[in-house]
C-alpha positions as CSV (number, residue, x, y, z in Angstrom):
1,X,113.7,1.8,125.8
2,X,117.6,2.9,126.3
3,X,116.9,5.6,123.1
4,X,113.6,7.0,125.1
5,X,115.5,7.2,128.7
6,X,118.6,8.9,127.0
7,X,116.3,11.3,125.5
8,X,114.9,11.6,128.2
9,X,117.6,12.4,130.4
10,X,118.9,14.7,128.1
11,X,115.7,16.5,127.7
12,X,115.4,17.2,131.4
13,X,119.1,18.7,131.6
14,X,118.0,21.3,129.1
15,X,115.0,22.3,130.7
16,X,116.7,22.5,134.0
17,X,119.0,25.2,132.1
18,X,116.3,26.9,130.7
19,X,114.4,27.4,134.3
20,X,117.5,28.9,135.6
21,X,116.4,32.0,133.4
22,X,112.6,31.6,133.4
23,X,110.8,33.4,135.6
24,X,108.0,30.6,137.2
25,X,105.2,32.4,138.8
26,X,104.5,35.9,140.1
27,X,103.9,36.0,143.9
28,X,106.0,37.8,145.9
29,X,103.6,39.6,148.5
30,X,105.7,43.0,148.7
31,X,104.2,45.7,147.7
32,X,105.5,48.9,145.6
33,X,104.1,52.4,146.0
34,X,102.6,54.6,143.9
35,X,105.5,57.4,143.7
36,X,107.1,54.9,142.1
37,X,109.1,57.8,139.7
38,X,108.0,56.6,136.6
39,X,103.9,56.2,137.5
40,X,101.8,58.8,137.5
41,X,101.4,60.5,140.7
42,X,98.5,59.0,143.2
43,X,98.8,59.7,146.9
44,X,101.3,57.1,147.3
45,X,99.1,54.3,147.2
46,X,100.1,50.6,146.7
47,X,100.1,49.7,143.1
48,X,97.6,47.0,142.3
49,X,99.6,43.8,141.1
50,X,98.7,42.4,137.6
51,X,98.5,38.7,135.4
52,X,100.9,38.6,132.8
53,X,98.0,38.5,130.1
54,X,97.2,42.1,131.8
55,X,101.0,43.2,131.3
56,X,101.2,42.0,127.7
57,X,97.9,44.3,126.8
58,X,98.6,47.0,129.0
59,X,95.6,49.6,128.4
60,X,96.2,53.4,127.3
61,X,98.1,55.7,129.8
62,X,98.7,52.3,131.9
63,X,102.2,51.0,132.6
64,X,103.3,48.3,134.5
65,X,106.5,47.2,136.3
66,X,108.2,44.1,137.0
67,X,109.7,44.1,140.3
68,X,112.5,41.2,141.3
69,X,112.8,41.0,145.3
70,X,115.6,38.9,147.0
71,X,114.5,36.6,149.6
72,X,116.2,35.2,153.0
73,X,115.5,31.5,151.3
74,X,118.4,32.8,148.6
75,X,115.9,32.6,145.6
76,X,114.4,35.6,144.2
77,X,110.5,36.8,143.9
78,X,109.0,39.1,141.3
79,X,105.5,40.5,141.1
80,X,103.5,42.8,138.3
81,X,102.1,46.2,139.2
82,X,100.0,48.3,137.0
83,X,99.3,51.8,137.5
84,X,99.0,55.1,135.3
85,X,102.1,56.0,133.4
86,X,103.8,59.0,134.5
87,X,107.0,60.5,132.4
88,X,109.2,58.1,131.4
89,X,110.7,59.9,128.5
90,X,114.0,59.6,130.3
91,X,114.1,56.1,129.4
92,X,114.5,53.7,126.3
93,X,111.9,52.0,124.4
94,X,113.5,48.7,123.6
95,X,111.9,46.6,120.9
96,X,110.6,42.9,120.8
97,X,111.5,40.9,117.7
98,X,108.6,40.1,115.7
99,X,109.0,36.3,116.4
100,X,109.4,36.7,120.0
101,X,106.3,36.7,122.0
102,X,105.9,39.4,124.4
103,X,104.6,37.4,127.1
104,X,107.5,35.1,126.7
105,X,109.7,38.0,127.4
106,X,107.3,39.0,130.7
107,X,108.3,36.1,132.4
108,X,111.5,35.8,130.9
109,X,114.7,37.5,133.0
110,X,116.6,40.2,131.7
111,X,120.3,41.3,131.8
112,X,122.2,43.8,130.9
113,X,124.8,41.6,128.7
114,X,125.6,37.7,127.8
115,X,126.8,35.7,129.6
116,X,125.7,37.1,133.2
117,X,124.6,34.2,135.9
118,X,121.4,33.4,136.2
119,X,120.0,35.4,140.0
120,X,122.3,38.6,138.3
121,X,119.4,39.8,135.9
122,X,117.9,43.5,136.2
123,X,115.8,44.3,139.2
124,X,113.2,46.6,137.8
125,X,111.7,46.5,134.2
126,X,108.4,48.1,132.6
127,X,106.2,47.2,130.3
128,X,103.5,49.0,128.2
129,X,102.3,45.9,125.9
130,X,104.5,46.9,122.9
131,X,108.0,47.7,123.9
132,X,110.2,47.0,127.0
133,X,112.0,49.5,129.3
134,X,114.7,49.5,131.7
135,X,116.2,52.7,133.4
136,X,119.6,53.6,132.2
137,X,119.5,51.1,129.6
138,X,119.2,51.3,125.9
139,X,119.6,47.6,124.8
140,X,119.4,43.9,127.0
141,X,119.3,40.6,126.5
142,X,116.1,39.0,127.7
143,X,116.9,35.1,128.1
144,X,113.5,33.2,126.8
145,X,113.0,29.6,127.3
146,X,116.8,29.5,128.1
147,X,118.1,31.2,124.6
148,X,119.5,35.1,124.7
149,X,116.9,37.6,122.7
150,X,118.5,40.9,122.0
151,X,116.4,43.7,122.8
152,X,117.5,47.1,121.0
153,X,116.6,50.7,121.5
154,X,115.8,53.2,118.4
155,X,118.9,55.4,118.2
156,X,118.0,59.3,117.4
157,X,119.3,60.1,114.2
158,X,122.2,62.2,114.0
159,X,120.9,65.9,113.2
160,X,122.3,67.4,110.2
161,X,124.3,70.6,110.3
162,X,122.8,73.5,108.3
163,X,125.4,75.8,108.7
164,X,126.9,76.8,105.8
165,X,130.5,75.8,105.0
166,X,132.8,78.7,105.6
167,X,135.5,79.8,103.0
168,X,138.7,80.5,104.3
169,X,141.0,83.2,103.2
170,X,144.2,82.7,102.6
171,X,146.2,85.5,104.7
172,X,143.2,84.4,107.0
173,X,145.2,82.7,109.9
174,X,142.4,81.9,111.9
175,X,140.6,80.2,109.4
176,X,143.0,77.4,109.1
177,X,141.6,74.2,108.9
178,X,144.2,73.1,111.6
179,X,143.3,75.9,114.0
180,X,139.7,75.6,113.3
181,X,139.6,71.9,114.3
182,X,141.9,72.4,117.6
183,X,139.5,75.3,118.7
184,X,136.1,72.4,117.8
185,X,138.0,70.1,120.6
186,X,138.4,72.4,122.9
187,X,135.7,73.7,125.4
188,X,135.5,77.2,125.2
189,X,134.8,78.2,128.9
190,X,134.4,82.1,128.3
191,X,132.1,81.6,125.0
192,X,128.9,79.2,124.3
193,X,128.2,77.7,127.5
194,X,125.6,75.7,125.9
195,X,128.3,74.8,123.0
196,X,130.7,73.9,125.9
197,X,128.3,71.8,127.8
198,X,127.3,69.8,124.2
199,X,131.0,69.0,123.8
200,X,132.0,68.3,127.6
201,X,129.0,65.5,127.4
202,X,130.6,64.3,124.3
203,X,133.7,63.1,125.8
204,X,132.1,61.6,128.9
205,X,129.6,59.9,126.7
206,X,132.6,58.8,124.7
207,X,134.8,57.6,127.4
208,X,131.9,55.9,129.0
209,X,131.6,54.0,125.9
210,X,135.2,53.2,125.8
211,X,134.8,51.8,129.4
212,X,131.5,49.7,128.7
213,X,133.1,48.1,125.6
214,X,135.9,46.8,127.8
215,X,132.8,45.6,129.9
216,X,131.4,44.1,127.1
217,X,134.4,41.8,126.2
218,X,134.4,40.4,129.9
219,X,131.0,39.7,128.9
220,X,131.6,38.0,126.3
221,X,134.3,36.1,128.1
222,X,131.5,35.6,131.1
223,X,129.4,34.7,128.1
224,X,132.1,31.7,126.9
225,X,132.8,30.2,130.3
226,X,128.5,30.1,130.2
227,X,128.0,28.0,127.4
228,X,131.0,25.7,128.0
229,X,129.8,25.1,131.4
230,X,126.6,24.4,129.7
231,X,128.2,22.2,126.9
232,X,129.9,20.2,129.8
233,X,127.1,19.9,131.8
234,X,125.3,18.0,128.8
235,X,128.7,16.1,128.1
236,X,128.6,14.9,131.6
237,X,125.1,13.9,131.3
238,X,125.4,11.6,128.2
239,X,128.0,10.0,129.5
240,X,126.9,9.4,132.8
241,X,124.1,7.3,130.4
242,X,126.3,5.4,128.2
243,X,128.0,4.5,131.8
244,X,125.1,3.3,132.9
245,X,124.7,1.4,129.6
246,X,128.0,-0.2,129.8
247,X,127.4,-1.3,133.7
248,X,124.2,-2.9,132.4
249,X,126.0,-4.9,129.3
250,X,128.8,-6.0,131.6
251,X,126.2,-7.3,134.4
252,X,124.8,-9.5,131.8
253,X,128.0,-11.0,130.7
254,X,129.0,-11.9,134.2
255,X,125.7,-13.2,134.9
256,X,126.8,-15.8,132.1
257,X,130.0,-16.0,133.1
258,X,128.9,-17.2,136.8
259,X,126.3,-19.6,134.8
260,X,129.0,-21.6,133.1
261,X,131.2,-21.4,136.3
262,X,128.7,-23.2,137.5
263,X,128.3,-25.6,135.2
264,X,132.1,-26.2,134.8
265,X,132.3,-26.7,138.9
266,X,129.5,-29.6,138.8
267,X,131.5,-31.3,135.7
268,X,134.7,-31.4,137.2
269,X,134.1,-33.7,140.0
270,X,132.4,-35.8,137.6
271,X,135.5,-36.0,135.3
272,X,137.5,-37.4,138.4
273,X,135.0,-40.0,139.0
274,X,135.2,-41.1,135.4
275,X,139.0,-41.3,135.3
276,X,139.5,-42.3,138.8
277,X,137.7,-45.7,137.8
278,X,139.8,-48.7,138.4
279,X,139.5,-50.1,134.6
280,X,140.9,-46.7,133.9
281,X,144.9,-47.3,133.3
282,X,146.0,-43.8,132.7
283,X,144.3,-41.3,135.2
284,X,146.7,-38.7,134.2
285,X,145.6,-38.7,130.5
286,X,142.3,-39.4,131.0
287,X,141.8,-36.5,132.7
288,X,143.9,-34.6,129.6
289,X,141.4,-36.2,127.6
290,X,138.7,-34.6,129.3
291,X,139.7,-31.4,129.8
292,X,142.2,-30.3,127.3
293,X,140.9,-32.0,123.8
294,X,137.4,-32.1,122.0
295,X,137.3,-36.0,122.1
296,X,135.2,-36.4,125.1
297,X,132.3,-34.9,126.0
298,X,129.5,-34.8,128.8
299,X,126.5,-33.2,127.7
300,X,123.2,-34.2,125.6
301,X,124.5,-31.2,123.5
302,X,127.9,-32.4,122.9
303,X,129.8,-30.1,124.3
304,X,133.5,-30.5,125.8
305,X,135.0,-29.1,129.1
306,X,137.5,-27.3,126.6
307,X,134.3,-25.8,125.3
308,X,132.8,-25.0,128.2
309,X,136.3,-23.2,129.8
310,X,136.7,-20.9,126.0
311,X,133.1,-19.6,126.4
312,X,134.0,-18.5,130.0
313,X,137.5,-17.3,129.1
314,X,135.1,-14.8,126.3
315,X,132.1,-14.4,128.8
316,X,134.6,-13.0,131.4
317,X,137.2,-11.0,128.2
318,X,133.4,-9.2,127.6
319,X,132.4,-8.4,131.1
320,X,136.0,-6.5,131.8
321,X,135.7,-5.1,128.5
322,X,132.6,-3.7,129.9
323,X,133.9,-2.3,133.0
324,X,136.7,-0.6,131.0
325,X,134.5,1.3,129.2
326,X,132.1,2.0,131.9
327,X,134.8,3.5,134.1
328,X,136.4,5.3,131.4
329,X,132.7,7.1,130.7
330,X,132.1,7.6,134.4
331,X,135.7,9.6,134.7
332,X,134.0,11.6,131.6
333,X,130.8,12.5,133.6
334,X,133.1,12.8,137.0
335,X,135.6,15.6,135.1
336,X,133.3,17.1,132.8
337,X,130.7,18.0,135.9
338,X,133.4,19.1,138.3
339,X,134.5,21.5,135.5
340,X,130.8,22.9,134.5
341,X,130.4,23.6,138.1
342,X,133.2,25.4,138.5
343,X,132.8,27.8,135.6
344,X,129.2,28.3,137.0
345,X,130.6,29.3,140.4
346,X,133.1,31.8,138.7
């Protein structure tokens, strides 16, 4: 019974976690327009909203989109809308791994790295029942049933030159292999425009790399604090159990304890009745006799006061043991919680 509640327990902790990222129903009642820029021109009519079996087999020249909405409650909405794919060339087809379901990954949020909290996934995503898309995005990491899935987009291949190499002379000085490489770097303004452009792209493409690398290692860093706080959280709720546990095991042995107590308070005033008889000569070791040796005793199952007063002294050792440990696993859960929520909240 304690295996199946501590189970239990733990069970619902990780399926609280897994909500956070799971996207429950679809009925926000906002609606989204047709000029939507990646539909198909219509009028600008209201999209029509679709099931989730409709957005995992959308038909030909359909598309539909997966619009979050934030509410005054805090929490956030999301509804499907289907309507007739217009040009969306300008975004990225991003896969689903073969043992991923696609509907999973419908009602699963998305974000744009690990780590991110849970109400920070991307607002708008589209589906066309094979791959996933997101403007401005060329990978994500959709969060199903509370584990990260790594979408990925199909890179171009890099086209290869067909120029033919050029053989230098040697009193050639602008042939150099130096010169020829310091004028590729540099952005010849009064030639190739075209040429110019290309390599002007370049170097923003590549610093912008440069900068979302450094994003990505504060991700992963978001990413760490995550899964800790996670970690903790399930720390804190195993121990809070094994608390509970100890509480329970220590109740029992005071429940005995108080049992003999009992006992040993109805026997005592008996003892001085014995040894406070007049044939009784020595009251003082008659009483010894009673309480402090094994030669007496005063119950159908032989048992001494000296018995009686060791099984307390080990009924009362095992409830304070008890408490010890209970306490000790309640500063656990106290410590470990307080931790997992603050590495949520930052």
């Amino acid at each position: 019974m304690k295996r199946s509640f501590l189970l239990a327990l733990c069970l619902s902790a990780a399926a609280a976690f897994a909500g956070a990222y799971d996207i429950g129903d679809f009925s926000a009642k906002d609606a989204v327009m047709s000029d939507n820029q990646f539909f198909a021109a219509n009028g600008g009519q209201e999209l029509k909203t679709a099931t989730v079996d409709e957005a995992a087999s959308v038909p030909a020249g359909s598309i539909v989109l997966r619009q979050k909405f934030a509410q005054e409650s805090g929490l956030n909405a999301y509804q499907l809308y289907i309507g007739n794919k217009g040009d969306i060339s300008s975004m990225t087809a991003l896969s689903v791994p073969s043992n991923i379901s696609y509907s999973d990954v419908i009602k699963s949020k998305l974000y744009e790295r690990r780590g991110m909290k849970p109400g920070d996934d991307i607002e708008k995503v589209y589906f066309d029942g094979k791959s996933v898309y997101i403007p401005g995005a060329t990978s994500a990491i959709a969060m199903v049933k509370g584990a990260p899935v790594e979408l990925k987009g199909d890179a171009p291949a890099a086209a290869a030159s067909d120029a033919p190499k050029v053989e230098c002379d040697e009193f050639d000085l602008s042939c150099d292999d130096d010169i020829a490489a310091y004028k590729k770097d540099k952005v010849d303004v009064s030639g190739d425009l075209n040429r110019s452009n290309a390599q002007a792209d370049a170097r923003d493409y590549s610093a912008s790399a440069a900068a979302q690398d450094v994003k990505d290692r504060f991700g992963i860093a978001d990413e760490v604090r995550f899964w800790s706080a996670v970690a903790l959280s399930a720390l804190a709720a195993g121990s809070a159990v094994i608390g509970v546990l100890q509480q329970m095991k220590s109740s029992e042995a005071n429940d005995a304890y108080k049992q003999l107590e009992a006992v040993a308070n109805a026997v005592e005033p008996k003892i001085g009745n014995v040894c406070s008889d007049p044939r009784v000569t020595d009251t003082d070791y008659c009483t010894k006799m009673y309480k402090e040796t094994n030669e007496a005793v005063f119950t159908v199952t032989n048992w001494t006061y000296s018995d009686l007063q060791r099984r307390m002294k080990i009924d009362k050792d095992t409830k304070e043991s008890y408490a010890t440990a209970r306490n000790l696993w309640f500063g656990v859960t106290a410590v470990s919680l307080t931790t997992a929520i603050i590495l949520f909240a930052w």
